[in-house]
Each structure stands twice: as structure tokens, then as C-alpha cells.
MIFI-754947 format. One record per residue (C-alpha): residue in three letters; x, y, z. Coordinates in steps of 0.05 Angstrom, whole numbers, plus 5000, padded with zeros to 4 digits. Last residue first. Example, Ala and Ser with C-alpha at 12.3 -4.5 7.8 and 13.67 -1.06 7.14 Angstrom:
// residues 2
SER527349795143;ALA524649105156;
END
This chain:
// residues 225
UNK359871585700;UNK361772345681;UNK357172735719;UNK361173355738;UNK361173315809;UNK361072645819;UNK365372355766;UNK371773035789;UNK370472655871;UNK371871955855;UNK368871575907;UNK366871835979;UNK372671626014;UNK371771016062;UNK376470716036;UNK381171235988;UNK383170945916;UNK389770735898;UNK387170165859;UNK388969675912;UNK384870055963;UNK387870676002;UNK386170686079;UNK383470986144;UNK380871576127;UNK383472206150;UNK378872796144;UNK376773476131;UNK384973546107;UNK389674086126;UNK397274046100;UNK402474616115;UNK407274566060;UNK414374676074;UNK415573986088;UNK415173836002;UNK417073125997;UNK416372816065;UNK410173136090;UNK406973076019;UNK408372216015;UNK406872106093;UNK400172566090;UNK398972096015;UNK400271466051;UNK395371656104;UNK388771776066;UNK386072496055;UNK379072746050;UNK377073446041;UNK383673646008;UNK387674296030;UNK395274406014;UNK397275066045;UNK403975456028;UNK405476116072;UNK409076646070;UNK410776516000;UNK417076325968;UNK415876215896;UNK423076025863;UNK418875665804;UNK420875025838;UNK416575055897;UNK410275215858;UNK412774585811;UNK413774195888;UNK406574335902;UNK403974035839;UNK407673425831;UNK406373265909;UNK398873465908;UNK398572905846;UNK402472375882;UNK400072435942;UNK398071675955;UNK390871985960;UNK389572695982;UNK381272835952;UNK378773525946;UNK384573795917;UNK386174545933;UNK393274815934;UNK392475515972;UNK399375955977;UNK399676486027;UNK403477136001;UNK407977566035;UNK414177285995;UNK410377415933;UNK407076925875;UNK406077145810;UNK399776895782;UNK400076075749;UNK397075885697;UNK398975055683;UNK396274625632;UNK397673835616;UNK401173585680;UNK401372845675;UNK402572425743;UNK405771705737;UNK402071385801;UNK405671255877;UNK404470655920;UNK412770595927;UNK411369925882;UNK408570205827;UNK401370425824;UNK396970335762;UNK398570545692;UNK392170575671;UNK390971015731;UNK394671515696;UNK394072135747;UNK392072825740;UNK395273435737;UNK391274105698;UNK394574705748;UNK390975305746;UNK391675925788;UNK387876445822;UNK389477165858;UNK384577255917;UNK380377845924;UNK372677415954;UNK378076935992;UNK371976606038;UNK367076605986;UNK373076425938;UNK373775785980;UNK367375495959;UNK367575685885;UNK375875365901;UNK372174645924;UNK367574705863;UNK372474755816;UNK377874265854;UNK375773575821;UNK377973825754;UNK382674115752;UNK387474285812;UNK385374915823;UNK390975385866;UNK388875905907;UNK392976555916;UNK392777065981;UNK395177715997;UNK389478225994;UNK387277826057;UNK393877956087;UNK391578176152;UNK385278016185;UNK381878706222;UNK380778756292;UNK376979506320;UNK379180026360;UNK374780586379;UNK373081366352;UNK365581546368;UNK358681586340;UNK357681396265;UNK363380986282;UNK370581106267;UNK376480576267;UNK382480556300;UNK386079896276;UNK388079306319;UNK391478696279;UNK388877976252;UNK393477466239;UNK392076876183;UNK392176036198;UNK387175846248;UNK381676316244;UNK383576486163;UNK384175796147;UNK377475626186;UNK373576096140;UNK377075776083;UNK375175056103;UNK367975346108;UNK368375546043;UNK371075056014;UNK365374606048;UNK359474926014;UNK362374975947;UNK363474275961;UNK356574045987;UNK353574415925;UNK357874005870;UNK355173405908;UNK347973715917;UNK347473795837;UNK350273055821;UNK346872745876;UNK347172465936;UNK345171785945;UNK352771495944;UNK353571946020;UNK359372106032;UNK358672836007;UNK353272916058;UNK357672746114;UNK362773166088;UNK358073726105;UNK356473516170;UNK363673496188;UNK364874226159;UNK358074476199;UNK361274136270;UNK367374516256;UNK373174016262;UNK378574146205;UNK383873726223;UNK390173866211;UNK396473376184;UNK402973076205;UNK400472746264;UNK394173026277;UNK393273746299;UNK386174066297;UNK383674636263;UNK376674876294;UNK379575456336;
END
């Protein structure tokens, strides 16, 4: 198992998930290979959901030959992803290659960094557009944003999933890089989520941004600076 336990968060470890984030780092990489390198890391992040995360059962299966038992994951039928616009598209592509029947859901937050952090670290957070499936007891919950900063965004949008009396099985909030403050933030405001990250840097900057990081994610990927 490539999931690793740290602190309040998991790690994922696979040498290829690493790699990838790497290559994200990286200011030389491009618009097209950024966008890329996050398809390419959601779904490796989902792959490692479903080793670490999801149960498989025994099921008598027939072969071309014979009658044997084979392992099949359960509750793949049974699983919504959450895109938090914008920065998330190509983070869900990837994790969509890994949840090929998932359910999927919008949630337009971002955060007015005009307004700049108060003095709890945290940012005024606008939701603008929210789709949302039904969500079942049996289900497990993805919330995808590539980058967990002070939290304040992953907060807002977990705790409206929370709030609309979902209860699934499971509640997942995935980022590719996280900073501390925003594990402390999440862990303390909705502990029901399970929270796995590529990466914990070691800080936020004075504009809230995460050091090392890899800048803003949404700019990269869509080519807006």
C-alpha cells in the first residue's frame, strides 16, 4: 500500500505519483504538460484510493476452462467526485480513469484574495455554482482540489456536502499539495473527512500561498497569466 499516515493526513507514496508532482513543480513546464501531469496524477491518486481505501470480495467466476474464485473491488458503482472549479478539471479527468462510472459534482468556491487573510489565516470563500448528485449512505465522497492551503475553500465545501444531510460511507478530501495550516484547519472542522495529499510542504507565504507549492495550480493549467 502506497498511502502513508502523517499526522492528520496520508501520504500518497507511489514512486510514479512522486515523480509526477515532480514535474508539476517544475516553473519550465508548460501549459499542455501541466494539465497532462494532473490528469496523470488523479489517476494515480485514484488507483491508490481504491488499494488503500475500498474492499475487494471473493466471487466465483468462470473461465473459458474451469470454475475458480476470483477478487473483485466493491462499491465501484458507488462513488461521487467532487470538482472544485477550476483547478480540479484536470485532477477529476485523472481520477475518472480510475472511477470510469462515477457520479460527478460541481462546486464553483474560490477565494477573495483581495481580501487577504484575517488573523485566523483563513480567506472569505464565495461559492458561485453548486450541482451536486444524490449522495447515499454507501457512497464514498471524492472532494478534489489540487492545491490544500489554509483550508478555507476544502472546508466551505466539505462542510456544504455535510450540511445537505449526505452521509456517505466514506468522505475523501484529495489535493496534490497541502500545507499544514490547511490539514489543521480541515481536520478540525469537518473530522469526518479522510484527507490524502501527494505532499506536505512546509509552509504558507504571507499571501496564503503554499512554499514550495508549485504556484497557482487553475493559471497553469488553463493559461491565464
Amino acid at each position: 500500500m502506497a498511502l502513508e499516515q502523517r499526522g492528520d493526513a496520508s501520504i500518497v507514496t507511489h514512486a510514479l505519483a512522486q515523480d509526477e508532482l515532480s514535474r508539476l513543480r517544475e516553473k519550465e513546464t508548460e501549459q499542455v504538460e501541466f494539465r497532462k501531469g494532473l490528469v496523470r496524477l488523479g489517476r494515480l491518486c485514484g488507483y491508490e484510493i481504491i488499494d488503500g481505501r475500498m474492499e475487494t470480495e471473493y466471487v466465483e467466476i468462470e473461465t473459458p476452462l474451469t470454475t475458480t474464485m476470483g477478487e473483485r473491488v466493491t462499491g465501484l458503482d458507488d462513488v461521487v467526485i467532487v470538482n472544485v472549479l477550476r483547478a480540479a478539471t484536470p485532477f477529476v479527468e485523472g481520477l475518472l480513469k480510475a472511477f470510469p462510472r462515477a457520479r460527478q459534482g460541481v462546486i464553483s468556491a474560490s477565494r477573495d484574495e483581495s481580501a487577504g487573510m484575517d488573523d485566523d489565516g483563513e480567506f472569505p470563500i464565495s461559492v458561485d455554482y453548486v450541482k451536486l448528485p444524490d449522495i447515499d449512505p454507501e457512497d464514498t465522497v471524492i472532494v478534489a482540489d489540487p492545491m490544500l492551503a489554509t483550508g478555507s475553500t476544502m472546508s466551505t465545501v466539505l462542510s456544504y456536502i455535510t450540511e445537505q444531510e449526505a452521509d456517505p460511507e466514506r468522505l475523501i478530501a484529495l489535493s496534490a499539495v497541502a500545507a499544514p495550516p490547511g490539514i489543521v484547519r480541515v481536520s478540525e472542522s469537518v473530522p469526518e473527512a479522510d484527507l490524502l495529499t501527494v505532499a506536505i510542504d512546509d509552509e504558507l507565504n504571507e499571501d496564503g500561498f503554499i512554499v514550495p507549492g508549485l504556484g497557482d495550480a487553475g493559471d497553469r493549467a488553463f493559461r491565464t497569466t
